[in-house]
VEXGUKE-768022 format. One record per residue: residue number from 1; x, y, z of N, C-alpha, C, O, CB in turn; residue in one letter. Coordinates in steps of 0.1 Angstrom, whole numbers, padded with zeros to 4 digits, always signed. Glycine has a CB too. Layout:
// residues N
+-----+-------+-------+-------+-------+-------+-------+-------+-------+-------+-------+-------+-------+-------+-------+-------+-----+
!   n !   nxx !   nyy !   nzz !  caxx !  cayy !  cazz !   cxx !   cyy !   czz !   oxx !   oyy !   ozz !  cbxx !  cbyy !  cbzz ! res !
+-----+-------+-------+-------+-------+-------+-------+-------+-------+-------+-------+-------+-------+-------+-------+-------+-----+
! NUM !     X !     Y !     Z !     X !     Y !     Z !     X !     Y !     Z !     X !     Y !     Z !     X !     Y !     Z !   A !
...
+-----+-------+-------+-------+-------+-------+-------+-------+-------+-------+-------+-------+-------+-------+-------+-------+-----+
***
This chain:
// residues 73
+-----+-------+-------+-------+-------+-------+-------+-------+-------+-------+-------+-------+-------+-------+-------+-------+-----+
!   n !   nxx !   nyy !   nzz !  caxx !  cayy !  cazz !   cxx !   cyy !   czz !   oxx !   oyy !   ozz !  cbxx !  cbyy !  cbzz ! res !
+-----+-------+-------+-------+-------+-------+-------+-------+-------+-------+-------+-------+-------+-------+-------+-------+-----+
!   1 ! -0100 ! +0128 ! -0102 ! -0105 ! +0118 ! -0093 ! -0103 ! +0104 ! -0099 ! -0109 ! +0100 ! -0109 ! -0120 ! +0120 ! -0089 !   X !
!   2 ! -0098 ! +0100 ! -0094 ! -0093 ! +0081 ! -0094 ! -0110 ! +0076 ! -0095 ! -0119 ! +0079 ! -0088 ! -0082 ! +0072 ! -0074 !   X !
!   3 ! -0108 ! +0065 ! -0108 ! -0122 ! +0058 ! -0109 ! -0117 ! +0043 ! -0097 ! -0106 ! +0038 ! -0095 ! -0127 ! +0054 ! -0130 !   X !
!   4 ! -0132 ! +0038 ! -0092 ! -0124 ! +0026 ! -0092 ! -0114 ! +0015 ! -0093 ! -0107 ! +0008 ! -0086 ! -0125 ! +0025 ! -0092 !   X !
!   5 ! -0122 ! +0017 ! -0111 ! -0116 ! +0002 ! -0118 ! -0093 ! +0006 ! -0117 ! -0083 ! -0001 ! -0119 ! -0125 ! +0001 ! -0144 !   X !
!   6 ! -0096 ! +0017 ! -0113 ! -0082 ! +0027 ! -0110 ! -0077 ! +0019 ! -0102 ! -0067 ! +0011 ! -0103 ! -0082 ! +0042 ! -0104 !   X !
!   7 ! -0086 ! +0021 ! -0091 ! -0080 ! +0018 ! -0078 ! -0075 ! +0009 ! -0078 ! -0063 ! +0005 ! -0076 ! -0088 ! +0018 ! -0069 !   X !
!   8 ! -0090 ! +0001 ! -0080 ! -0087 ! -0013 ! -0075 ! -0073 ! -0021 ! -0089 ! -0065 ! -0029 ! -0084 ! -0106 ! -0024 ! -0075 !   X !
!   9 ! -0072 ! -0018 ! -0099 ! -0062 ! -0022 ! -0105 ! -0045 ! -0020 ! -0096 ! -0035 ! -0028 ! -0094 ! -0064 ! -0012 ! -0118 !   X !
!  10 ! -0049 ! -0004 ! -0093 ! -0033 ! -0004 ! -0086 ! -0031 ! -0009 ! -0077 ! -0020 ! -0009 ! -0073 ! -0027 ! +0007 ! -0083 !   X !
!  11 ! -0045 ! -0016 ! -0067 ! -0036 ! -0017 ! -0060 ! -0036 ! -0032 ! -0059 ! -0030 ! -0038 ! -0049 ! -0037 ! -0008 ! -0048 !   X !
!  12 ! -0044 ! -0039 ! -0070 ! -0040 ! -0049 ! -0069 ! -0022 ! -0052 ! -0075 ! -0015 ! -0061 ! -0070 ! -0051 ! -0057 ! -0075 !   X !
!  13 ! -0017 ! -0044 ! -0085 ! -0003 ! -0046 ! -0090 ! +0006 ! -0043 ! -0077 ! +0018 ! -0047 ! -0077 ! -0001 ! -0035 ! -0103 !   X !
!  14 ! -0001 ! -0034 ! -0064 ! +0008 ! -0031 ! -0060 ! +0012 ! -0049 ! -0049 ! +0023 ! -0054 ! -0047 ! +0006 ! -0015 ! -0053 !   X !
!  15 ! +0000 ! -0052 ! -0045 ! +0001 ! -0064 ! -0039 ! +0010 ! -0072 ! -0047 ! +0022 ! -0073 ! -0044 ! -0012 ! -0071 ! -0037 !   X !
!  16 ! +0005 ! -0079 ! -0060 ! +0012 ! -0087 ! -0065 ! +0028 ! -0083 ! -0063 ! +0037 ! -0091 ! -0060 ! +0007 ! -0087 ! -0078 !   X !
!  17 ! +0030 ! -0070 ! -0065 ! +0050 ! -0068 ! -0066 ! +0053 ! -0070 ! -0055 ! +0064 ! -0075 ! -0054 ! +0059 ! -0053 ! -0071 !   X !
!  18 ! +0046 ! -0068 ! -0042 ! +0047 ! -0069 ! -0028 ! +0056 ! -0083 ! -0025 ! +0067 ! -0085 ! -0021 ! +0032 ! -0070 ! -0021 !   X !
!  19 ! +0044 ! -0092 ! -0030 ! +0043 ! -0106 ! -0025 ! +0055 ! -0110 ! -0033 ! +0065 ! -0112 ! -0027 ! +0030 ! -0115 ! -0027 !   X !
!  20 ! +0055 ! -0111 ! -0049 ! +0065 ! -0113 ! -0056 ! +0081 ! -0112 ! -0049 ! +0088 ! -0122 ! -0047 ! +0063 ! -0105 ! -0067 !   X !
!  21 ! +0084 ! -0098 ! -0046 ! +0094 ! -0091 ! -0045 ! +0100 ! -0096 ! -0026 ! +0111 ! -0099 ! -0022 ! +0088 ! -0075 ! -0049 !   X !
!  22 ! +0085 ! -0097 ! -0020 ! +0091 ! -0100 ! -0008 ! +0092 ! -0084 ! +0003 ! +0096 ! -0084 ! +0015 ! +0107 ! -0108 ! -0013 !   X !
!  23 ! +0088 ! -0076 ! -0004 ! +0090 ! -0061 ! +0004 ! +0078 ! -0059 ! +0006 ! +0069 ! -0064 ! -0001 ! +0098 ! -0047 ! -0002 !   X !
!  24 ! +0075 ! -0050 ! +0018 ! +0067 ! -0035 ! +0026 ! +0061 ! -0032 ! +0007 ! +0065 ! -0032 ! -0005 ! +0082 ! -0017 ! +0037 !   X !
!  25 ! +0047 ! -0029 ! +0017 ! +0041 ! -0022 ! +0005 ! +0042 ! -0011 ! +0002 ! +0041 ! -0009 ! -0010 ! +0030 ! -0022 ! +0003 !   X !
!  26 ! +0043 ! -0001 ! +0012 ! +0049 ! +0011 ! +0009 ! +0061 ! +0014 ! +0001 ! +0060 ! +0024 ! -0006 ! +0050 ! +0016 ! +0019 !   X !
!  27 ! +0076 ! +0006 ! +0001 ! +0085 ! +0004 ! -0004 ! +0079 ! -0001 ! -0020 ! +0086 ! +0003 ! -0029 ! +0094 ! -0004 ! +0004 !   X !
!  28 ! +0070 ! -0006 ! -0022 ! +0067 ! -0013 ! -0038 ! +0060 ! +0000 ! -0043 ! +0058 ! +0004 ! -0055 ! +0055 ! -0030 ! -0040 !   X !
!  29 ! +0054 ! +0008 ! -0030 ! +0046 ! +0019 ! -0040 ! +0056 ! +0032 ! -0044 ! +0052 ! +0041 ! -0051 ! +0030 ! +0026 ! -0031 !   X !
!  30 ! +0069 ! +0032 ! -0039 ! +0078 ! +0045 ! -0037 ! +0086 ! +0034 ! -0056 ! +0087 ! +0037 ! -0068 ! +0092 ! +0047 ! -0014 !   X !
!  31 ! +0088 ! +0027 ! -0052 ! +0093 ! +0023 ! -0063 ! +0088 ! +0023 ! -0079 ! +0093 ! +0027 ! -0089 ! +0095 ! +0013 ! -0059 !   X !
!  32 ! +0075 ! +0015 ! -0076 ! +0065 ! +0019 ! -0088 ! +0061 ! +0028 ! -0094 ! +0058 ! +0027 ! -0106 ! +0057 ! +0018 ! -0087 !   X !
!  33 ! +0061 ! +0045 ! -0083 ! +0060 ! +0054 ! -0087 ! +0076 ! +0058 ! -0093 ! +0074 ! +0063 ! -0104 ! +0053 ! +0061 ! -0078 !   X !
!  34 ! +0089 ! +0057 ! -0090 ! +0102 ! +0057 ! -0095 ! +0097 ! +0056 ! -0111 ! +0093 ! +0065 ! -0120 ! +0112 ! +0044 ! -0089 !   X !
!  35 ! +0097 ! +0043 ! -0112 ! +0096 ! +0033 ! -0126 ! +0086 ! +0041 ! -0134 ! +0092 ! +0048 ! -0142 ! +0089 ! +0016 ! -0125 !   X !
!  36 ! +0076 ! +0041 ! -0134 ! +0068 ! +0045 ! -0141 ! +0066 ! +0061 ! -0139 ! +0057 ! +0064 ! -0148 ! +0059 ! +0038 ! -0139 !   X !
!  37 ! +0068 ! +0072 ! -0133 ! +0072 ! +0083 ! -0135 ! +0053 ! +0091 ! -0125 ! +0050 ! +0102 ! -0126 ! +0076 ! +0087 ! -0154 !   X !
!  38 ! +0048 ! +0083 ! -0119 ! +0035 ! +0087 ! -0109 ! +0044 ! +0098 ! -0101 ! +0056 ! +0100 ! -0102 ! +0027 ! +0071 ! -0098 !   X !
!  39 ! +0037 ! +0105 ! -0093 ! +0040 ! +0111 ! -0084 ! +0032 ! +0104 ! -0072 ! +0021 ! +0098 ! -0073 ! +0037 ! +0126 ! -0087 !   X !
!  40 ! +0041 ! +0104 ! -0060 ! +0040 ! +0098 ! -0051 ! +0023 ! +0107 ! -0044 ! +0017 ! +0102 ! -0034 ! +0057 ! +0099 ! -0044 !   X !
!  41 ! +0020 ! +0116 ! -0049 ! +0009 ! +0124 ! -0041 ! +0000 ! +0111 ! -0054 ! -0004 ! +0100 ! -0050 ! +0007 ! +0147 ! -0042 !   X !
!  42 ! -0002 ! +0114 ! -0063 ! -0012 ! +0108 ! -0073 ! -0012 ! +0092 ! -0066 ! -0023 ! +0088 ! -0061 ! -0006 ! +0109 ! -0092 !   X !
!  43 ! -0003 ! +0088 ! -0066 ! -0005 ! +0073 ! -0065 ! -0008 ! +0072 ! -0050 ! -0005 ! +0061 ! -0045 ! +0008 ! +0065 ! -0069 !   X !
!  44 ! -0014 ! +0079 ! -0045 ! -0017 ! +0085 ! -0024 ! -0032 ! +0079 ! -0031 ! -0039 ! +0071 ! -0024 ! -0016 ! +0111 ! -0014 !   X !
!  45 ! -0037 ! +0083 ! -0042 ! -0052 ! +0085 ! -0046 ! -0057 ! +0075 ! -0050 ! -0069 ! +0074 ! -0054 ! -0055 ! +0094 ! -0056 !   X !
!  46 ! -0049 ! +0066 ! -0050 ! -0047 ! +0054 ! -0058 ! -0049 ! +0038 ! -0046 ! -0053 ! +0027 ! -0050 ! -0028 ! +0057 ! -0065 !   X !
!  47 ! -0047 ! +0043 ! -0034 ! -0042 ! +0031 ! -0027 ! -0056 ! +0026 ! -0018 ! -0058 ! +0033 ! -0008 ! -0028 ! +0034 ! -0017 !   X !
!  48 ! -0064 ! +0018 ! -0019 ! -0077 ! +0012 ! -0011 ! -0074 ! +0007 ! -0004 ! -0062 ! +0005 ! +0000 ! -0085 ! +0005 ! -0015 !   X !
!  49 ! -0086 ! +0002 ! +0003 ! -0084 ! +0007 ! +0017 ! -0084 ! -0009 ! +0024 ! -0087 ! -0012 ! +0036 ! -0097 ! +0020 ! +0023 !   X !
!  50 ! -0080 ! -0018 ! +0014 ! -0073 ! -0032 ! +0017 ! -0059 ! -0026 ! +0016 ! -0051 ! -0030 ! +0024 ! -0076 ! -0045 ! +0006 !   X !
!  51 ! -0055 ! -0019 ! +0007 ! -0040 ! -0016 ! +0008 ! -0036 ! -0016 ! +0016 ! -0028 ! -0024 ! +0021 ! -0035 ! -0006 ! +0005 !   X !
!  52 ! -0047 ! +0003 ! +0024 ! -0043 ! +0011 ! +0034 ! -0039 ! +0003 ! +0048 ! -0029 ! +0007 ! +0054 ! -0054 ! +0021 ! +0036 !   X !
!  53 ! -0049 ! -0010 ! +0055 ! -0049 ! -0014 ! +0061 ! -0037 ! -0026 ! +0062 ! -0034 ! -0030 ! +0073 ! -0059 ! -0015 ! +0062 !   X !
!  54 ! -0032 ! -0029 ! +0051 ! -0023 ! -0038 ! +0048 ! -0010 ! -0027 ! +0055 ! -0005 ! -0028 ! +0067 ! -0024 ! -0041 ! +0030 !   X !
!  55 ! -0006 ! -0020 ! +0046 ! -0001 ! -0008 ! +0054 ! +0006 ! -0003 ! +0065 ! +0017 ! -0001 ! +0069 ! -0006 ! -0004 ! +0055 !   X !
!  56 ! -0006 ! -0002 ! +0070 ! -0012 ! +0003 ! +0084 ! -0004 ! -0014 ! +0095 ! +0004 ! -0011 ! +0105 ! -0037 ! +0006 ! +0082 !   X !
!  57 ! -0006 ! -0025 ! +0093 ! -0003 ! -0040 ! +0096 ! +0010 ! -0041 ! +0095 ! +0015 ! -0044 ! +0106 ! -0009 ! -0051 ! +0087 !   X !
!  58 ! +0020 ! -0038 ! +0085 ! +0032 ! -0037 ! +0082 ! +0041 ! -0027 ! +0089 ! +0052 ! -0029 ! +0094 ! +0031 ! -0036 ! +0069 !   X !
!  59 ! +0035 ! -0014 ! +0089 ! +0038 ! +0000 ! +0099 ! +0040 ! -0005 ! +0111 ! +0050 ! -0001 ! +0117 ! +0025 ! +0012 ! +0100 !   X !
!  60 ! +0031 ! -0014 ! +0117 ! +0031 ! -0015 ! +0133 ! +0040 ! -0024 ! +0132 ! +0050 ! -0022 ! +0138 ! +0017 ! -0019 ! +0142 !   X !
!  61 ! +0040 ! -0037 ! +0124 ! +0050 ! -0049 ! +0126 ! +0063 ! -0042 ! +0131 ! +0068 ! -0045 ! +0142 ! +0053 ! -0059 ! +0112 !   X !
!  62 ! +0068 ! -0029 ! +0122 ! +0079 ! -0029 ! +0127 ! +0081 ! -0017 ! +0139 ! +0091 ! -0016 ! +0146 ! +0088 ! -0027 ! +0115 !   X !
!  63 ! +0076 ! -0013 ! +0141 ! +0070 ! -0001 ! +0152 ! +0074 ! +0014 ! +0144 ! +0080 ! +0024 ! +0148 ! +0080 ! -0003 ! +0169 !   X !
!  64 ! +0068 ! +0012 ! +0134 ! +0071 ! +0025 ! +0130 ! +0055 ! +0034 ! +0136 ! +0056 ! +0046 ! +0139 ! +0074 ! +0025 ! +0111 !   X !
!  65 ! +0045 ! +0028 ! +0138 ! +0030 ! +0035 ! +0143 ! +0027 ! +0027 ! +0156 ! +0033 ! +0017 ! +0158 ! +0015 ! +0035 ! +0131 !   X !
!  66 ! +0017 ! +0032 ! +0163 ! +0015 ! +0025 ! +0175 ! +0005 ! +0012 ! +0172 ! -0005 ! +0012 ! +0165 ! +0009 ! +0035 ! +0187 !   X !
!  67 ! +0011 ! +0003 ! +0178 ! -0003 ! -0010 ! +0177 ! -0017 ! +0001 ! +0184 ! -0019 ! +0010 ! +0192 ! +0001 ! -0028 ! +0192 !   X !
!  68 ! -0025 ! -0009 ! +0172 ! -0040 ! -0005 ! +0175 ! -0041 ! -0016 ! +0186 ! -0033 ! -0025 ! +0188 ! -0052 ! -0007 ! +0161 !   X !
!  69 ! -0055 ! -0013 ! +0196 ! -0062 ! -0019 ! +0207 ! -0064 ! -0030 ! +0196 ! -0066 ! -0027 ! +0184 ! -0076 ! -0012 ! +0215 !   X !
!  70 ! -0063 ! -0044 ! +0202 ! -0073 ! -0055 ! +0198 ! -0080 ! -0061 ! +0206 ! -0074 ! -0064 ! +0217 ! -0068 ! -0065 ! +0192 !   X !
!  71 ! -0092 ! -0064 ! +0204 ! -0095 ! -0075 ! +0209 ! -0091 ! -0089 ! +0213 ! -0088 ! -0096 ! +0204 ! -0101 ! -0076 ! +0204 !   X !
!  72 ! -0091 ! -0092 ! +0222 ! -0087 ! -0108 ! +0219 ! -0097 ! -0117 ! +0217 ! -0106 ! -0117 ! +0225 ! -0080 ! -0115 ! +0231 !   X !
!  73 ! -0098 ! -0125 ! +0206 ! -0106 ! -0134 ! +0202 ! -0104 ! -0147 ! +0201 ! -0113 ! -0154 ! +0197 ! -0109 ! -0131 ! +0194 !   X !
+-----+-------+-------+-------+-------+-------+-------+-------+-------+-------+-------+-------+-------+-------+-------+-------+-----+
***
């Protein structure tokens, strides 16, 4: 079981290579795990749930999942 200080480490590295790099976070996490030899299930255990929703934001931009309902505000 992934401790926090886990979590939140990975997934702040994964943002940072995100933004750096200019790619999808999912693409920085397939890669990361490459490089450093993670398995793509382990590093599943790994991703919070600022990630997840980050994610989840990026997924719809391109229509890979359905837009969620929003509100209009």
């Amino acid at each position: 079981m992934a401790t926090r200080e886990e979590i939140s480490e990975f997934s702040a590295r994964i943002l940072e290579m995100a933004d750096e790099q200019g790619q999808p976070c999912m693409d920085v996490i397939i890669q990361y795990c490459s490089e450093t030899g993670i398995e793509v299930e382990i590093a599943a255990t790994l991703v919070s749930a600022f990630l997840k929703a980050r994610i989840r934001e990026e997924a719809q931009s391109v229509n890979l999942i359905k837009k969620a309902a929003k509100l209009p505000l």
